[in-house]
PDB file of N, CA, C and O in Angstrom, chain B, residues numbered from 101:
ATOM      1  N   UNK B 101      20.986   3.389  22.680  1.00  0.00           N
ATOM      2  CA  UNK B 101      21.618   3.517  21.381  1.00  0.00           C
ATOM      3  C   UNK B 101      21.282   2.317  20.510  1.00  0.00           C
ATOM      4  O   UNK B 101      21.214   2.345  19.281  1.00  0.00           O
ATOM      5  N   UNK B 102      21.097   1.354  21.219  1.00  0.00           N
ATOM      6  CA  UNK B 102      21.051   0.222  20.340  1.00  0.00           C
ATOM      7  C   UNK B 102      19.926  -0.088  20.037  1.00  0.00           C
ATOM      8  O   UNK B 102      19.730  -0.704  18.990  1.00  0.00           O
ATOM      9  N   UNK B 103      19.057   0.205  20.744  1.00  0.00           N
ATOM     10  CA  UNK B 103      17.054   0.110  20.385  1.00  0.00           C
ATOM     11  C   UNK B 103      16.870   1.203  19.476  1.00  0.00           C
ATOM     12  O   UNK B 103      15.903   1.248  18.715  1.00  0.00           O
ATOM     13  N   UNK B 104      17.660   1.988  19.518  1.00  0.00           N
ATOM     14  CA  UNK B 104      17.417   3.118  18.261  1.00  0.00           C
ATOM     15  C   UNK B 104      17.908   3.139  16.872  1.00  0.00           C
ATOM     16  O   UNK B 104      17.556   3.886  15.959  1.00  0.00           O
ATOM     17  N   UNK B 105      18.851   2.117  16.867  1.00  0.00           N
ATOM     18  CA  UNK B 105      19.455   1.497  15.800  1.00  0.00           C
ATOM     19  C   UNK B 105      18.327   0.258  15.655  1.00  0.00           C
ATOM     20  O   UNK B 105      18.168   0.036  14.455  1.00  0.00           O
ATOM     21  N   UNK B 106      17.791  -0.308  16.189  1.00  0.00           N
ATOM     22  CA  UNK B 106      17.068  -1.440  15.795  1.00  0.00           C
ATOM     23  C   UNK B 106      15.890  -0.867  15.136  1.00  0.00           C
ATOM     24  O   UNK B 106      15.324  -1.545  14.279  1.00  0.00           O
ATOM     25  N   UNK B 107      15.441   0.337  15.444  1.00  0.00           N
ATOM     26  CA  UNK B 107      14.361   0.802  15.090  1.00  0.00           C
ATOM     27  C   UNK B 107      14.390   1.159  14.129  1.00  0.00           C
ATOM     28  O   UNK B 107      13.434   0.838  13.423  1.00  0.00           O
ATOM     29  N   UNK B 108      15.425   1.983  13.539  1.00  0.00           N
ATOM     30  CA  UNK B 108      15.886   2.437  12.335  1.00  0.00           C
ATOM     31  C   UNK B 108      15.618   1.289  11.279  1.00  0.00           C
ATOM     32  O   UNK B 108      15.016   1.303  10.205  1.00  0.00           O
ATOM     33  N   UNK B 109      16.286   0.278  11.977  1.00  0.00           N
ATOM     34  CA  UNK B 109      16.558  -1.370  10.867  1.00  0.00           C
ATOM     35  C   UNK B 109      14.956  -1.747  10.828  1.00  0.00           C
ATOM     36  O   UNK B 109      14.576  -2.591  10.016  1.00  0.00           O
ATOM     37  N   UNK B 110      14.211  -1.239  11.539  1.00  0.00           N
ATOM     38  CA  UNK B 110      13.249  -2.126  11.491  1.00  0.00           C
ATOM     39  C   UNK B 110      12.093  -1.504  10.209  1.00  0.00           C
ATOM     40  O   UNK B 110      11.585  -2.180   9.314  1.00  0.00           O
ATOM     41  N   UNK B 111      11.916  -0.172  10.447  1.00  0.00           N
ATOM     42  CA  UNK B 111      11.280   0.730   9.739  1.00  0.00           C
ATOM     43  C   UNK B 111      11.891   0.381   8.228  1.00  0.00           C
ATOM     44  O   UNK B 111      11.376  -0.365   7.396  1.00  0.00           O
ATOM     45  N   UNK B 112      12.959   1.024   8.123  1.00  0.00           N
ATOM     46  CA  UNK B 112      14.035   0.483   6.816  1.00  0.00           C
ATOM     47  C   UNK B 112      13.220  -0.684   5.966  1.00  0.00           C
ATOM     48  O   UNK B 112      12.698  -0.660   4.851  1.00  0.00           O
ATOM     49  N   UNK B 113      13.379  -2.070   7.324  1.00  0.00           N
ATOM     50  CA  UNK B 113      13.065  -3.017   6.718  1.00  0.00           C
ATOM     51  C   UNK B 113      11.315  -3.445   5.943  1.00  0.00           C
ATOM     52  O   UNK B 113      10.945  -4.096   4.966  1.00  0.00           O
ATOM     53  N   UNK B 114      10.673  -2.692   6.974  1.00  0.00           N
ATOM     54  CA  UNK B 114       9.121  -2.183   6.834  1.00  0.00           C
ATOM     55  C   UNK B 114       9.049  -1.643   5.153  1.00  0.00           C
ATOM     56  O   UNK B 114       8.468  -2.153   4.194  1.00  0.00           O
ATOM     57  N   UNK B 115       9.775  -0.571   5.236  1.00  0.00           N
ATOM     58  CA  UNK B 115       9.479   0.341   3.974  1.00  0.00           C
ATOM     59  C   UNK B 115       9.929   0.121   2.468  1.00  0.00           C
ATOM     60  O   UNK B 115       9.527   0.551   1.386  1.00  0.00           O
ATOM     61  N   UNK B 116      11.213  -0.972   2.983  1.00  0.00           N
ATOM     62  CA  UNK B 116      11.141  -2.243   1.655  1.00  0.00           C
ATOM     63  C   UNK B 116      10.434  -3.193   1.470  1.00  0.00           C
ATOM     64  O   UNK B 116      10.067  -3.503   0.336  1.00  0.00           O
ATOM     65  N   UNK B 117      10.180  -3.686   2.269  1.00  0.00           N
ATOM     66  CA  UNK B 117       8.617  -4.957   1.834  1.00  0.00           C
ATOM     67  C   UNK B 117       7.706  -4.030   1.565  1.00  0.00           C
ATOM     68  O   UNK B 117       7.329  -4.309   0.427  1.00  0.00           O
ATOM     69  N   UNK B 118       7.001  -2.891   2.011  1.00  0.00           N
ATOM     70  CA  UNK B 118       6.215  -2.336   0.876  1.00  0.00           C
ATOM     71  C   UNK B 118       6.505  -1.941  -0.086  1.00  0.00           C
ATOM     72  O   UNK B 118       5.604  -1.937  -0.924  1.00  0.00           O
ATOM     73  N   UNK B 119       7.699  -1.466  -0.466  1.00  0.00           N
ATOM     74  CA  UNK B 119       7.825  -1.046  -1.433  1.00  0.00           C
ATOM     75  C   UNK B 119       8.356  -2.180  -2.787  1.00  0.00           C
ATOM     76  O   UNK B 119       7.929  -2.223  -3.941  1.00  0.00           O
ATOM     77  N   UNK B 120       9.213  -2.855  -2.258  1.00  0.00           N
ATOM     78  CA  UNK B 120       9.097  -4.284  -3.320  1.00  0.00           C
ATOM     79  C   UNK B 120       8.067  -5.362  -3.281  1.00  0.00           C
ATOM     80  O   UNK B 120       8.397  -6.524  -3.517  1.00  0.00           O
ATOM     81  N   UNK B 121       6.801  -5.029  -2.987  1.00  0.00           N
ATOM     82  CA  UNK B 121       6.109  -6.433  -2.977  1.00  0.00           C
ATOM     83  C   UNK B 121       5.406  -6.500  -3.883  1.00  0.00           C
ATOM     84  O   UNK B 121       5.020  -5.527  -4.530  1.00  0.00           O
ATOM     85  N   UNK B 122       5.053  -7.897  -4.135  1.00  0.00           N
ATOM     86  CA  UNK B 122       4.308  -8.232  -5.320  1.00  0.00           C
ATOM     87  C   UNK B 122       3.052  -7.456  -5.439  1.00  0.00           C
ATOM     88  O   UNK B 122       2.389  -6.971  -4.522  1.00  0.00           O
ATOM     89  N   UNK B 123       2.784  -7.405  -6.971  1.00  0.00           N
ATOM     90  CA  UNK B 123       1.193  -7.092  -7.446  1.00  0.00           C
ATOM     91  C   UNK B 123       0.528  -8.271  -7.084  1.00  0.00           C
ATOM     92  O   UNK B 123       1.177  -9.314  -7.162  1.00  0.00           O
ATOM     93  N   UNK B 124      -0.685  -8.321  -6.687  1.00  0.00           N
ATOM     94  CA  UNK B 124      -1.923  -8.716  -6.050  1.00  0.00           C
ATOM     95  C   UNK B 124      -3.022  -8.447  -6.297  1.00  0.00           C
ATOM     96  O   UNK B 124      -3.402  -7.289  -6.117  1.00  0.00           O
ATOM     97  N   UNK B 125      -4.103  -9.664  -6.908  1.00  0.00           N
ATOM     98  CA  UNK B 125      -5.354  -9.010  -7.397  1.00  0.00           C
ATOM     99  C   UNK B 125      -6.130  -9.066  -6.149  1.00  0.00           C
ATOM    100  O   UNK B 125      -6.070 -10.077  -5.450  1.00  0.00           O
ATOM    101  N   UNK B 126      -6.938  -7.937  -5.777  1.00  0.00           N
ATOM    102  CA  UNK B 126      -7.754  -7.800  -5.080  1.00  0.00           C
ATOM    103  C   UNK B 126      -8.707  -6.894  -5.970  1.00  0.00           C
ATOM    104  O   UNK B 126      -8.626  -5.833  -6.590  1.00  0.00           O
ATOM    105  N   UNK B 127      -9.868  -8.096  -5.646  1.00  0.00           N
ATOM    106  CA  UNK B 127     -11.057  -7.909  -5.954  1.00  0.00           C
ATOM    107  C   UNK B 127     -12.466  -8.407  -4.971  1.00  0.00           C
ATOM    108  O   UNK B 127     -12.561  -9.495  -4.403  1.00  0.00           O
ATOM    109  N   UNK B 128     -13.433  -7.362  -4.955  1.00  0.00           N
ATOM    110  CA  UNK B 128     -14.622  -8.061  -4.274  1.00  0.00           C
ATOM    111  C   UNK B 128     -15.115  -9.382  -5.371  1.00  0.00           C
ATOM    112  O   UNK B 128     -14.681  -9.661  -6.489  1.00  0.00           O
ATOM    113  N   UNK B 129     -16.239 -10.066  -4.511  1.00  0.00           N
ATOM    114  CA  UNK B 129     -16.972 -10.781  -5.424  1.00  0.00           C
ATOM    115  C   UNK B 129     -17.489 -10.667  -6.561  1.00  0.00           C
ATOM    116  O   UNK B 129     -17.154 -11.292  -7.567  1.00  0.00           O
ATOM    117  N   UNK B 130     -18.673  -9.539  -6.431  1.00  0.00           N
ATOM    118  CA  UNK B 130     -18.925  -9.472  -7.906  1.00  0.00           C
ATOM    119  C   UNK B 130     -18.157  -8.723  -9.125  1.00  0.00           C
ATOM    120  O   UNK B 130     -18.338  -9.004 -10.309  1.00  0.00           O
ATOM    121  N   UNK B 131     -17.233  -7.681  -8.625  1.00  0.00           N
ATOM    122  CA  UNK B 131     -16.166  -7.342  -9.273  1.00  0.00           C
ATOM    123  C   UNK B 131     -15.378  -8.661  -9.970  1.00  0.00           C
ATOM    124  O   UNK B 131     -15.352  -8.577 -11.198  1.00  0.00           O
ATOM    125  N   UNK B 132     -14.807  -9.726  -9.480  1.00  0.00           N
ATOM    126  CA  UNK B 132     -14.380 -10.847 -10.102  1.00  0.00           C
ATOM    127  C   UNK B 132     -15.027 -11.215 -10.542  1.00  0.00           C
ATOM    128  O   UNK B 132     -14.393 -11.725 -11.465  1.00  0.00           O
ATOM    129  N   UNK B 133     -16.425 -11.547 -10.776  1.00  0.00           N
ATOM    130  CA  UNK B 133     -17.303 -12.263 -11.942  1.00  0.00           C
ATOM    131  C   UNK B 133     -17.489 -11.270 -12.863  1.00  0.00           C
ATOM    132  O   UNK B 133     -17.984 -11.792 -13.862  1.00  0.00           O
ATOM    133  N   UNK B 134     -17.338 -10.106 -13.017  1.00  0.00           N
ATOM    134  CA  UNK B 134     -17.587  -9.119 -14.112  1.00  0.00           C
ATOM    135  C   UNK B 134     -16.513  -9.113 -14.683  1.00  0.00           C
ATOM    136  O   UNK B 134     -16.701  -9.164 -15.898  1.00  0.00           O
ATOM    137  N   UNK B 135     -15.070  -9.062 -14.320  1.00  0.00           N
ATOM    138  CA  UNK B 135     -13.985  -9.543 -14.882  1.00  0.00           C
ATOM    139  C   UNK B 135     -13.705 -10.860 -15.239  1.00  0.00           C
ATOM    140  O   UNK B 135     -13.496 -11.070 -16.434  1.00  0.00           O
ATOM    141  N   UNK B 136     -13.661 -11.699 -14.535  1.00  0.00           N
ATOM    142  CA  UNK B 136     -13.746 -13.468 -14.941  1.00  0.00           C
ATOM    143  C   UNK B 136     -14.482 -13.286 -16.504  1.00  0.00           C
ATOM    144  O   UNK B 136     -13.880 -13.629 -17.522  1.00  0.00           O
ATOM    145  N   UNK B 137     -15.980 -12.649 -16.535  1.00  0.00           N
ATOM    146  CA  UNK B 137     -16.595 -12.663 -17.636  1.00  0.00           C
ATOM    147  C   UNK B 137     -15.982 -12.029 -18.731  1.00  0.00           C
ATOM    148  O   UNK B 137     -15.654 -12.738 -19.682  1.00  0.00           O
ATOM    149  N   UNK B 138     -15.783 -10.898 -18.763  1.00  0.00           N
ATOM    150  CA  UNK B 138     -14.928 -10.143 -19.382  1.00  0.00           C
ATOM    151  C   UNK B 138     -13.622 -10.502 -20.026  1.00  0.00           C
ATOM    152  O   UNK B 138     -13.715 -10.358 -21.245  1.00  0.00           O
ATOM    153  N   UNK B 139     -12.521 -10.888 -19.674  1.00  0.00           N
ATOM    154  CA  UNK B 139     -11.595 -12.056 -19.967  1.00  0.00           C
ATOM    155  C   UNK B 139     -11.872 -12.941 -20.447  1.00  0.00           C
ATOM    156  O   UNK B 139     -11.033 -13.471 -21.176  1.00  0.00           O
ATOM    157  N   UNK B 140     -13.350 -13.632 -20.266  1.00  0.00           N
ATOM    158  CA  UNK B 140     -13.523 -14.979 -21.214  1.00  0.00           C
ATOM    159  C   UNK B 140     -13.942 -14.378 -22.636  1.00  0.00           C
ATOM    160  O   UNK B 140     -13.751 -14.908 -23.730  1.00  0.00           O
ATOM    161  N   UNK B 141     -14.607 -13.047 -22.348  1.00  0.00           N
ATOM    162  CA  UNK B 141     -14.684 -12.430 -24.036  1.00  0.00           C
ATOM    163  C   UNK B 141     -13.691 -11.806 -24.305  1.00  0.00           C
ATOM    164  O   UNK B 141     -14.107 -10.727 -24.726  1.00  0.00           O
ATOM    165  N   UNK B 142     -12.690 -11.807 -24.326  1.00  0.00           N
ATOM    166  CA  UNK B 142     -10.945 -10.827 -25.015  1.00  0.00           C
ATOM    167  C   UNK B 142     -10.963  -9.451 -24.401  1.00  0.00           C
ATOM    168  O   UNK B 142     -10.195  -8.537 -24.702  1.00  0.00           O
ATOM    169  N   UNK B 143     -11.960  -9.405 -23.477  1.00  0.00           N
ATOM    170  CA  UNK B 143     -11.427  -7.949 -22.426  1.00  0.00           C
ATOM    171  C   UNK B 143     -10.334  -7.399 -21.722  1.00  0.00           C
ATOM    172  O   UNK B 143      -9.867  -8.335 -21.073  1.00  0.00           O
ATOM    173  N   UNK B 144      -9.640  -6.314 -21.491  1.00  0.00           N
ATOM    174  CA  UNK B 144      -8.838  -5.845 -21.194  1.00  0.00           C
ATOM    175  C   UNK B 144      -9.545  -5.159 -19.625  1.00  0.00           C
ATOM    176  O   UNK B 144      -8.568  -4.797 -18.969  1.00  0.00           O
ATOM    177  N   UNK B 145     -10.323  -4.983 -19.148  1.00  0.00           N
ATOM    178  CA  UNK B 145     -10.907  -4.022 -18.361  1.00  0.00           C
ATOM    179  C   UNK B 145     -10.854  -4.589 -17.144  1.00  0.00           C
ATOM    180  O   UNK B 145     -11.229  -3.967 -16.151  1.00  0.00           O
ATOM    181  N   UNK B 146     -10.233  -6.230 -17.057  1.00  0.00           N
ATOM    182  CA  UNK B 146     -10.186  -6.383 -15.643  1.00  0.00           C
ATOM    183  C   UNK B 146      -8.441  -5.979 -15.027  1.00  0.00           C
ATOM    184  O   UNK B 146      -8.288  -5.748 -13.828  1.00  0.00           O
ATOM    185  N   UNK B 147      -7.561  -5.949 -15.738  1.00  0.00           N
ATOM    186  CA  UNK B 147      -6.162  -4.854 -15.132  1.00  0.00           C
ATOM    187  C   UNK B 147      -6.420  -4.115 -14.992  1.00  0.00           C
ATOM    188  O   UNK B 147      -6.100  -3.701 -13.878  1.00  0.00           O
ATOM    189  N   UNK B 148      -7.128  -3.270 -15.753  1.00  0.00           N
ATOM    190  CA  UNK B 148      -7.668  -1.863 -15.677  1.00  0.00           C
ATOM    191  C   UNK B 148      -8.156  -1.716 -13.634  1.00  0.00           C
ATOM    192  O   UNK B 148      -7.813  -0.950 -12.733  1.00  0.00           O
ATOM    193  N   UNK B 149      -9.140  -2.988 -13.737  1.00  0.00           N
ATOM    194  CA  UNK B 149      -9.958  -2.881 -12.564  1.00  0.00           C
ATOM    195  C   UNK B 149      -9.454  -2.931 -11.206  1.00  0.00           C
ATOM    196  O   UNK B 149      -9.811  -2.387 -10.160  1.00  0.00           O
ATOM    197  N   UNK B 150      -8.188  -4.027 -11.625  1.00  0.00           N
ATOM    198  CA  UNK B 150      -7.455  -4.502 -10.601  1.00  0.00           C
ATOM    199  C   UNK B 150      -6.490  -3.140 -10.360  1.00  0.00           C
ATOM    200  O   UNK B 150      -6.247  -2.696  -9.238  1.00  0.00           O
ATOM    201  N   UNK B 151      -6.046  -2.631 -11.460  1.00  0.00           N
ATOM    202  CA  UNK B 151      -5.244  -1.175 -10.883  1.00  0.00           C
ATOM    203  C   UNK B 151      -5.904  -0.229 -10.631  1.00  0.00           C
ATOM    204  O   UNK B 151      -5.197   0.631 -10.106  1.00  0.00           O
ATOM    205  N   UNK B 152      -7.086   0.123 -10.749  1.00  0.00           N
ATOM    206  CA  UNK B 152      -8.211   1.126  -9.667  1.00  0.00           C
ATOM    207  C   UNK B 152      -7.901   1.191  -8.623  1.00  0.00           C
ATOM    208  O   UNK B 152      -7.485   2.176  -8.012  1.00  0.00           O
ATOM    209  N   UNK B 153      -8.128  -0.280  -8.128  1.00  0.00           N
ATOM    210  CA  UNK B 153      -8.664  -0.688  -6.648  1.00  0.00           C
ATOM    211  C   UNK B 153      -7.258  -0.851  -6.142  1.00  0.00           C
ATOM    212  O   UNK B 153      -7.210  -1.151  -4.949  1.00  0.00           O
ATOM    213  N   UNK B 154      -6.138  -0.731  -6.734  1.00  0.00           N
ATOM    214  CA  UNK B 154      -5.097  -1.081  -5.601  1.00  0.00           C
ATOM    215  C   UNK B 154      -4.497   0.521  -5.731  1.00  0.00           C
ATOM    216  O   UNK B 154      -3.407   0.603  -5.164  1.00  0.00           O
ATOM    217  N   UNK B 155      -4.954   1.838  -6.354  1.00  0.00           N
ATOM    218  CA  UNK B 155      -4.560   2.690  -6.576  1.00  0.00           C
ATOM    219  C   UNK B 155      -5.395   3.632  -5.519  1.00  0.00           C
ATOM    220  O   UNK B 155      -5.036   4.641  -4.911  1.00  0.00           O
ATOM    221  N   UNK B 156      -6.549   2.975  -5.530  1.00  0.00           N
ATOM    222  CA  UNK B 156      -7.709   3.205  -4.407  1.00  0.00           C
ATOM    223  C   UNK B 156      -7.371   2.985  -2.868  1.00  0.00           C
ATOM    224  O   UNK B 156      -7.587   3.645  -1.851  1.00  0.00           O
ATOM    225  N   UNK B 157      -6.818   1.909  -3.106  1.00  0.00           N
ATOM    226  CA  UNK B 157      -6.296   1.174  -1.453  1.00  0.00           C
ATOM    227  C   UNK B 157      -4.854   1.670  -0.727  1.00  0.00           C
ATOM    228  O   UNK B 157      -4.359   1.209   0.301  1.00  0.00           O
ATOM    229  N   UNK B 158      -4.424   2.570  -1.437  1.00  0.00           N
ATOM    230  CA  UNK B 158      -3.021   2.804  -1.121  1.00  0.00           C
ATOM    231  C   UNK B 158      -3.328   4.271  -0.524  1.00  0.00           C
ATOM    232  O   UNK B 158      -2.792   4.416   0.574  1.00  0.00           O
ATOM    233  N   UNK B 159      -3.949   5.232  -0.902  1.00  0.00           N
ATOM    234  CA  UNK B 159      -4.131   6.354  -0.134  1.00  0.00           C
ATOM    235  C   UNK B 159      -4.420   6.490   1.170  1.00  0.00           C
ATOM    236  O   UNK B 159      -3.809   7.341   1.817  1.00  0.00           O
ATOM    237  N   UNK B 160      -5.254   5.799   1.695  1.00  0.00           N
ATOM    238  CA  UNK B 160      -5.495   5.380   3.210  1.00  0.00           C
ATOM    239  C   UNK B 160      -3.861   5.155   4.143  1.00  0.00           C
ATOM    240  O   UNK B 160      -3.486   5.529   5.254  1.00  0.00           O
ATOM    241  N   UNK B 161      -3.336   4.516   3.247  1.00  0.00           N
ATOM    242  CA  UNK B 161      -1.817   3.842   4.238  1.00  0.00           C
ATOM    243  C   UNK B 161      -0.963   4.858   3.674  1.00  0.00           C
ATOM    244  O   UNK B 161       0.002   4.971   4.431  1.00  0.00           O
ATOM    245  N   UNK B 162      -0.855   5.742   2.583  1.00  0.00           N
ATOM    246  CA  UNK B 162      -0.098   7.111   2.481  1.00  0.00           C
ATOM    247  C   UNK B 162      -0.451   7.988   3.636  1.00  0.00           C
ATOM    248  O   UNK B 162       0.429   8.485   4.340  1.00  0.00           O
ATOM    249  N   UNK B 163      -1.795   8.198   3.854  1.00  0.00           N
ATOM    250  CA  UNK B 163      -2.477   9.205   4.422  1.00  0.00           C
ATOM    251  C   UNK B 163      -1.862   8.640   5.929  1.00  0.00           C
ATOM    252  O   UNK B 163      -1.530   9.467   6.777  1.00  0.00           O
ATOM    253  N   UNK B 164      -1.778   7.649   6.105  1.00  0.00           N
ATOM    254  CA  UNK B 164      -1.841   7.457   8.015  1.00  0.00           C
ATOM    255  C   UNK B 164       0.056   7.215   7.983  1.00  0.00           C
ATOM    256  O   UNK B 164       0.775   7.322   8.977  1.00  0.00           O
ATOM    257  N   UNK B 165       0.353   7.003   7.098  1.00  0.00           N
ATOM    258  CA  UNK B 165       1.640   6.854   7.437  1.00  0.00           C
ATOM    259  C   UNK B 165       2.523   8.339   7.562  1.00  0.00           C
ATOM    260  O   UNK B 165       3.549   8.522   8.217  1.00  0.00           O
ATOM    261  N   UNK B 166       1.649   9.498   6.570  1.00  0.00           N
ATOM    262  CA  UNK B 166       2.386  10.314   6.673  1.00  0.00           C
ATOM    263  C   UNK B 166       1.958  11.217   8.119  1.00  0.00           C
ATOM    264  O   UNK B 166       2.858  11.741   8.775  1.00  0.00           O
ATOM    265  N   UNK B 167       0.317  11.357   8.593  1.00  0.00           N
ATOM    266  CA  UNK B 167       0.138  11.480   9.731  1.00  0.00           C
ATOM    267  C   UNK B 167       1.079  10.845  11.010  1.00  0.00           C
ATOM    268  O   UNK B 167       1.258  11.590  11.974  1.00  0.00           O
ATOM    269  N   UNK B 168       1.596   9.675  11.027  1.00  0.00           N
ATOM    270  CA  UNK B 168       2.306   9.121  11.491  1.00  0.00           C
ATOM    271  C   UNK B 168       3.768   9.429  12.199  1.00  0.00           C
ATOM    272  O   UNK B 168       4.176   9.111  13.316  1.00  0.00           O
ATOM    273  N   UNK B 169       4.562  10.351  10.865  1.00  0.00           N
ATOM    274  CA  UNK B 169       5.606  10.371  10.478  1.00  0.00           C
ATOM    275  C   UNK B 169       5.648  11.896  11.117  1.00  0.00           C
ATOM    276  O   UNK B 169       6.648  12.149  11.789  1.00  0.00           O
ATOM    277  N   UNK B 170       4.752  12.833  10.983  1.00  0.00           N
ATOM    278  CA  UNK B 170       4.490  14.074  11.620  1.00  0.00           C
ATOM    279  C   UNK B 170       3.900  13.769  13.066  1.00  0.00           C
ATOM    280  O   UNK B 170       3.971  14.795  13.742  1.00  0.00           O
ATOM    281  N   UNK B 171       3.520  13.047  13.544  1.00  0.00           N
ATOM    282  CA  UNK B 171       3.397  12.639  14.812  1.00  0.00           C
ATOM    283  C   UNK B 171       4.832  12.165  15.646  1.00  0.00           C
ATOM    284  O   UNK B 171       5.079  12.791  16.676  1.00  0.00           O
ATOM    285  N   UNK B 172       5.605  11.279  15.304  1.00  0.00           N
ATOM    286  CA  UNK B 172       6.689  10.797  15.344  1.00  0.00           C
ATOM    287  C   UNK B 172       7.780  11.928  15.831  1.00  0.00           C
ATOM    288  O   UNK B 172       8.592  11.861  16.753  1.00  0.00           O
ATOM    289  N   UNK B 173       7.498  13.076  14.818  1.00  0.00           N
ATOM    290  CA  UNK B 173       8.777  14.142  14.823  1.00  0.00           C
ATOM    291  C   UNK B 173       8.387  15.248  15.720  1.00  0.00           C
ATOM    292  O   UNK B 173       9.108  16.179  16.081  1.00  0.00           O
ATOM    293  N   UNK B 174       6.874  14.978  16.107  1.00  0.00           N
ATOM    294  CA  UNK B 174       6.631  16.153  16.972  1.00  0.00           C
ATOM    295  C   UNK B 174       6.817  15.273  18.508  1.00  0.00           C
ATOM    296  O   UNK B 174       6.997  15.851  19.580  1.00  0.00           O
ATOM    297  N   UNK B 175       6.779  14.609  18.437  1.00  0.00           N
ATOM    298  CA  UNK B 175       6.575  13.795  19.896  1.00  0.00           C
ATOM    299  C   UNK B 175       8.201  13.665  19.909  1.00  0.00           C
ATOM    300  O   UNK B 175       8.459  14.381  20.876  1.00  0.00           O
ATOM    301  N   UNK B 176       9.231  13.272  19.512  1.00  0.00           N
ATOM    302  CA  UNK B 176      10.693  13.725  19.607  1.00  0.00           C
ATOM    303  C   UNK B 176      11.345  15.301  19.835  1.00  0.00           C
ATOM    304  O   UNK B 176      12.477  15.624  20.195  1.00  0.00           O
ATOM    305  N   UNK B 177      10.445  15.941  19.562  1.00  0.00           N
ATOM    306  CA  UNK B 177      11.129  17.575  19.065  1.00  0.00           C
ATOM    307  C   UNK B 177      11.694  17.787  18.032  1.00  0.00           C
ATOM    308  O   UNK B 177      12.450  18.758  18.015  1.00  0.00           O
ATOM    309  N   UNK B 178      11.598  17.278  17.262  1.00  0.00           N
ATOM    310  CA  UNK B 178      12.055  17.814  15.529  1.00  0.00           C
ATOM    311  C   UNK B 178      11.941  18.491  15.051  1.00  0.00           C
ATOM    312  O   UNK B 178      12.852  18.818  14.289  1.00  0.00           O
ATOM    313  N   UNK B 179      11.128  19.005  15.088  1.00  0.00           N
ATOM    314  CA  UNK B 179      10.269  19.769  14.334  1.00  0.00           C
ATOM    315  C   UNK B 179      10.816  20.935  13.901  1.00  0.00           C
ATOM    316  O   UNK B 179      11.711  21.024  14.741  1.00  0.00           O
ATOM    317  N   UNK B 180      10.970  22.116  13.055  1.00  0.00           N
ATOM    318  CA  UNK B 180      11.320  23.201  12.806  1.00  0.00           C
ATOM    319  C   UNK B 180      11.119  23.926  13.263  1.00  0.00           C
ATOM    320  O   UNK B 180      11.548  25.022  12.902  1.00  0.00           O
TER     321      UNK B 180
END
């Protein structure tokens, strides 16, 4: 009972740090010098760039988490 309550807390706690965490630029190399450049001339296109790529990077960890989550409920018996 009580490892199953921890688990609960733990996931919980998992699914708020992703979900409140900071924005973060991630960028490759030359992606940052095309923006770096860009910004030094009054460009707008490197937010733009930076929200691509983190809009890009998030489907992968939707995709396995929800595989995950249907794995989870079949390996318990949940299922409908």
């Amino acid at each position: 009972m009580y490892i199953c309550r921890m688990k609960k807390v733990f996931v919980l706690s998992l699914v708020l740090i992703i979900a409140l965490s900071l924005d973060v630029d991630a960028q490759c190399a030359m992606c940052k010098a095309v923006a770096e450049s860009d910004l030094e001339g009054g460009g707008e296109s490197a937010k733009g760039l930076n929200d691509g790529i983190l809009y890009l990077m998030a489907f992968p960890y939707l995709l396995i988490g929800t595989v995950g989550f249907f794995f989870y409920r079949h390996k318990k018996g949940l299922s409908s």
